[in-house]
N, C-alpha and C positions, 0 to 999 in steps of 0.2 A: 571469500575465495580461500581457499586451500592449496594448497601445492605438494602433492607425494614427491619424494626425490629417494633415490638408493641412497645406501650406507659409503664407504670406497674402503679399499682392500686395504690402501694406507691408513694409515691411525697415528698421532702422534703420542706419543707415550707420558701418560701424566707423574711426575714427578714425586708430588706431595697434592695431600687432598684426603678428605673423607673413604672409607671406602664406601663400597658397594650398601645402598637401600633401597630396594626395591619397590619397598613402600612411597618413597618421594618420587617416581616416574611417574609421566604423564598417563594420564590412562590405566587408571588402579584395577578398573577391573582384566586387566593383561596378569597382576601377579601371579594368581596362581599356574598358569603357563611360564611365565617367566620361570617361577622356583624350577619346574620341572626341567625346562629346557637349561638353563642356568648349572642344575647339579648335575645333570645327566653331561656335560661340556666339561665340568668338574672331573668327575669321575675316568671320564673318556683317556683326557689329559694327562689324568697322574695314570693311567695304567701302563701296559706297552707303547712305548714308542714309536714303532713298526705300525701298529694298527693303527695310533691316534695320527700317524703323519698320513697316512693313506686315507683316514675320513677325512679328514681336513683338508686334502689336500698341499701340502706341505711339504717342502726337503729339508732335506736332512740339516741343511744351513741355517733353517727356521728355530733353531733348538729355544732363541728365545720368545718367539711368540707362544710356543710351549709348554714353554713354562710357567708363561702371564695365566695360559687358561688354565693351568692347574690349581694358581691361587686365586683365582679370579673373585672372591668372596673378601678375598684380602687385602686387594690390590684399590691403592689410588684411585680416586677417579676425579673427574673432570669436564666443563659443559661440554654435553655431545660437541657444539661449534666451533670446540677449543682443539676435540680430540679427532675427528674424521679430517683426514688430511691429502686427499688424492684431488684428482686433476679438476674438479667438478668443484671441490669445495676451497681449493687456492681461486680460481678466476670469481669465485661468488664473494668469497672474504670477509665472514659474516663481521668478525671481529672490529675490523675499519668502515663498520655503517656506520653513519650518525644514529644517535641515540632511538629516535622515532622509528627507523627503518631498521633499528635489530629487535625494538618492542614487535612489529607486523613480523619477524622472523619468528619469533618464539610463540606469536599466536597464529602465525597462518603456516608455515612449515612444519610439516611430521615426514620424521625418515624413515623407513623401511630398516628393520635389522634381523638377519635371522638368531639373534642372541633377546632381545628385546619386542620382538613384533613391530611395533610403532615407537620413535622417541621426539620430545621438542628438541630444538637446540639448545635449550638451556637444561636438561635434566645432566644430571652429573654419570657419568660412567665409563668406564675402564676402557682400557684400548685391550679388544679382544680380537680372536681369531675364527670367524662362523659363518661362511657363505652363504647365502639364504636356501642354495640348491643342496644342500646337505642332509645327508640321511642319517641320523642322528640316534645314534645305538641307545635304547631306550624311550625314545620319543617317535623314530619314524621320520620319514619325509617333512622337513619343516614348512616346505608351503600346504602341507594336508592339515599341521599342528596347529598355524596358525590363520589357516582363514576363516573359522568358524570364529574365536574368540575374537580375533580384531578386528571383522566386521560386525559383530556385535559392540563390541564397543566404541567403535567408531561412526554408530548409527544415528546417534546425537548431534557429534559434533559435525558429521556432514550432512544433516539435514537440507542444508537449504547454502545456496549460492555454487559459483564455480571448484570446479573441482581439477587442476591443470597435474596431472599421471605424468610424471620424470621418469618414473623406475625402469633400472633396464631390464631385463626380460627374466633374469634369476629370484627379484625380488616381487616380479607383479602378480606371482601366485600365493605372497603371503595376504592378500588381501584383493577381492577381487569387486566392485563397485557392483552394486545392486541394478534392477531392471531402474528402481524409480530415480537415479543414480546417472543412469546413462547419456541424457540429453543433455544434464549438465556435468559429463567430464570431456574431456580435450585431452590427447593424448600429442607428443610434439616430435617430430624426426627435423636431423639437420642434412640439407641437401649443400654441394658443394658444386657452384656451374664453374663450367672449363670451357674452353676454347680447343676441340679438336678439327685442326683445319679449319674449312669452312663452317662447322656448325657446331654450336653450344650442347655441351652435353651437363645431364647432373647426375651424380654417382652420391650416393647415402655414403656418410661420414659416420665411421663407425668411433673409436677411439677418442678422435679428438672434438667427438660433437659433445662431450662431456662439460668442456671449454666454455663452448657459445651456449649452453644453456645454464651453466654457474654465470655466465654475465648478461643475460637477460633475468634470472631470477633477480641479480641484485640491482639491477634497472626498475623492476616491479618495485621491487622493495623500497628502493627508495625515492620512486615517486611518489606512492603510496594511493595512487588511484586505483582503484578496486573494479575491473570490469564483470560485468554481470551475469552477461551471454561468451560463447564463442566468437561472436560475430565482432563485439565489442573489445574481447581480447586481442583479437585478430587485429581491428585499427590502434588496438593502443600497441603493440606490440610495432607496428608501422611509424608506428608515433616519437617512439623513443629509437627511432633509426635504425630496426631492424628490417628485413625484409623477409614477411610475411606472408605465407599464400594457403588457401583453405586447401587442406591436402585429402588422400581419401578418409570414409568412412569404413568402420570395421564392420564382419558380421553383427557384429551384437549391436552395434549403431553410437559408438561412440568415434568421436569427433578427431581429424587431424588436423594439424596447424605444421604446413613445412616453412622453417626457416632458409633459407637461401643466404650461402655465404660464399666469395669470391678466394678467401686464402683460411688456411686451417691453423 
């Protein structure tokens, strides 16, 4: 089993550390996009200001993420699980697994980055500033840049078993699962029931569904039972106290699993 999850906008800032090698990321054959994507972010950075705040999205307050991407070839870095720091990656907490369930992290999780294409938790790298939905002056639209290479390199390692799709919707065009692919991925939304009046209603949890699925990832992880099918993620998911129910299927025939949660 696999599990794609997004990058978070949070990062914590690494200190002291190696910089930047591109050659030690997961996934060698990603570099030479990465160089591209990596100096064209470079270059963007150190130009105007004005323009590089408005591709990135960014104010004016930001001056130091900034600056991080300008030297970003220079800059510290640190295991991805050290450095992505938003709401998804506090409730998973990869740092406080016990030993066996952070080794299953760094072999069954790969994050979506629009700076890196795919990364494990343990590859070391910068706290940078790159939404995956970015149109990237010299590169283009980075989910056009990177769906060719990373599912080509990614063809191996998801050969064969579950494949459970976290990413939220900015980063699920850097990589898009093949036909022979499709049976076995599961895609997951968090539903939230309420009590209006008389009848229970459920409203899609946008924000804070980020939450409840950093704490079933780290539920998986440190159970360490590997389910095989949908079917079987589905009871184990029930298993370890979540509430689980087979949600719809997409055009393309990939699979949902809705979590049902009482408080956010």
């Amino acid at each position: 089993m696999h599990i794609l999850l997004p990058p978070s906008e949070g990062k914590t800032v690494p200190t002291s550390g190696r910089p930047l090698d591109l050659s030690t990321l997961t996934l060698p054959e990603l570099t030479t996009t990465r160089e591209q994507v990596l100096h064209s972010l470079i270059r963007l950075a150190q130009g105007p200001a004005d323009t590089a705040r408005a591709v990135l999205g960014i104010s004016v307050r930001q001056v130091d993420e900034l600056a991080r991407d300008a030297r970003l070839d220079s800059e510290p870095c640190a295991p991805a699980r050290a450095v992505y720091s938003g709401v998804l990656y506090e409730a998973l907490d990869l740092a406080s697994l016990p030993t066996a369930a952070r080794r299953r992290a760094d072999r069954m999780l790969l994050i979506a980055s629009g700076l890196f294409g795919m990364v494990s938790p343990a590859d070391r790298i910068p706290a940078y500033r790159l939404s995956g939905d970015t149109d990237l002056p010299g590169v283009g639209s980075l989910g056009t840049a990177w769906r060719g290479p990373v599912a080509e390199a990614l063809g191996e390692t998801l050969r064969r078993g579950l494949i459970v799709d976290l990413r939220s919707s900015a980063y699920a065009t850097l990589f898009v699962p093949d036909p022979s692919m499709t049976e076995r991925t599961v895609t997951m939304r968090v539903l939230q029931e309420k009590r209006v009046g008389r009848r229970t209603e459920r409203v899609v949890v946008s924000h804070h569904n980020k939450s409840t699925k950093g704490r079933l990832v780290r539920a998986l992880l440190s159970d360490g039972t590997i389910p095989k099918s949908v079917t079987q993620l589905l009871d184990h998911c029930t298993n370890l106290g979540f509430t689980a129910e087979l949600g719809a299927t997409s055009r393309t025939g990939v699979q949902s699993v809705d979590i049902v949660v009482a408080h956010i």
